[in-house]
C-alpha positions, -999 to 999 in steps of 0.1 A, spaced: 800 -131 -639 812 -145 -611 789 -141 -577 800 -115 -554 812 -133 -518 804 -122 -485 828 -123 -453 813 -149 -427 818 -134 -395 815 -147 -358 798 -125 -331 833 -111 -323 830 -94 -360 862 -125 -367 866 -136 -405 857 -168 -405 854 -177 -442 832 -165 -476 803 -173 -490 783 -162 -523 761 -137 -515 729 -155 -520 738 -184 -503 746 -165 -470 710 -146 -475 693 -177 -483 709 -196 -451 708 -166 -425 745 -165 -422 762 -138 -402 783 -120 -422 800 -84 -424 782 -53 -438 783 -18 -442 760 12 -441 765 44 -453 749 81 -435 755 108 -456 746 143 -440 747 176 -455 757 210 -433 719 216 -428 723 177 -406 698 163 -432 701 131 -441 702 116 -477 683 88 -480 678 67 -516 650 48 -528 662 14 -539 657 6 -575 621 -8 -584 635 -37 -602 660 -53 -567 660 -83 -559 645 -75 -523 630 -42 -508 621 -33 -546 615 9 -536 616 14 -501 638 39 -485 667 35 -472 701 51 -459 723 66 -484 739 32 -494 746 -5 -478 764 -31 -490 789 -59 -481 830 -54 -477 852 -76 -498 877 -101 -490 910 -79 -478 886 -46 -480 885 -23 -447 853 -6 -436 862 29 -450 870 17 -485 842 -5 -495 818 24 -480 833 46 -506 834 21 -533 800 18 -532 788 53 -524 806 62 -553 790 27 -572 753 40 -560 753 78 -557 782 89 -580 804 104 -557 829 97 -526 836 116 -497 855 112 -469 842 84 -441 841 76 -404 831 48 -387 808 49 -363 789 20 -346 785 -14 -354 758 -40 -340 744 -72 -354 708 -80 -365 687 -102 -383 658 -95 -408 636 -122 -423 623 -110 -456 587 -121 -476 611 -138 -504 629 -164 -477 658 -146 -476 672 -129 -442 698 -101 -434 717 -113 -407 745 -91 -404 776 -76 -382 769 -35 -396 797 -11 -396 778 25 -399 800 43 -419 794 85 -418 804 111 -440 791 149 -450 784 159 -487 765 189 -498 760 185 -535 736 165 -555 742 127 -559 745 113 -594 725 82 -593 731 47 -606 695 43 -620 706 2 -615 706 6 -579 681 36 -569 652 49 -583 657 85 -563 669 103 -537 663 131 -511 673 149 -479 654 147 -449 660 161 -413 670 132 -391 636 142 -367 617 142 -396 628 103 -407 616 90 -372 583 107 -374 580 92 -410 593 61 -401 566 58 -368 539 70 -392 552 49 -422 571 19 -417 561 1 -447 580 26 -469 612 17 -453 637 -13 -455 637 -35 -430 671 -28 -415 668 9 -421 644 8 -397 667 -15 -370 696 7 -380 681 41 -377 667 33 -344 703 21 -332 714 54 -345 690 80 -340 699 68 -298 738 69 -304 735 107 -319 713 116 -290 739 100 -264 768 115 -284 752 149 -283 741 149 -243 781 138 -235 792 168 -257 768 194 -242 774 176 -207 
């Protein structure tokens, strides 16, 4: 099977070639990624725990789903693709913010990506791709920075960048709408 490639990206979020996954990990390569925020009518947030047996952050928590876009692939579909790949079911997207970061892991590789977060709403129970989590849950979004403060080493890495990112851009969103 052929490795999956990843789009190279400038700092302007500009194709500027592929690579095979590994290699762009292995060198610290910017390139374009996704992550998904699913969140039910209660504003919980599903989170998944990565599947023990990955190839980095073997069961940590994590948003609902990440992954990279493919050549020719927008935003949208690739965070359905694999939402539907992970957690057995699609819903509709919205893009959201984006911001790059880098994140060194114990195994030599690094994250160094230009993140779309991609979110959606979904109420029912995720059927999971026991490949690619080990479980699931909802939590309420103050509840996930309280655990996070209290328990970081539970978490992946760029959960932790992303959800900080985030948790401010819901709190700005929500003081412009009540302004």
């Amino acid at each position: 099977m052929k490795e999956e490639q990843v789009i190279l990206v400038n700092e302007n979020d500009e194709q500027i070639g592929l690579m095979p996954k590994m290699e762009a990990h292995e060198k610290a390569v910017l390139h374009r990624a996704f992550s998904v925020f699913i969140f039910n009518d209660k504003n919980e947030l599903m989170l998944q725990q990565r599947a023990l047996d990955k190839y980095h952050s073997p069961g940590l928590w994590t948003n609902t789903c990440c992954s990279h876009q493919r050549d020719g692939e927008t935003n949208i579909e690739a965070g359905k693709r694999r939402l539907q790949e992970e957690m057995g079911f699609v819903t509709e997207l919205e893009e959201s913010i984006s911001f790059m970061y880098k994140a060194p892991f114990d195994n030599g590789l690094t994250e160094h990506e230009y993140d779309h977060v991609l979110l959606g709403n979904y109420n029912n129970e995720p059927i999971i791709n026991i490949d690619e989590v080990a479980s699931w849950k909802w939590m309420p979004l103050k509840d996930v920075k309280t655990d996070i403060s209290e328990n970081p080493e539970v978490y992946t890495e760029w959960f932790k960048v992303i959800f900080d990112k985030f948790y401010e851009h819901i709190n700005v969103a929500t003081n412009e709408s009540n302004s």
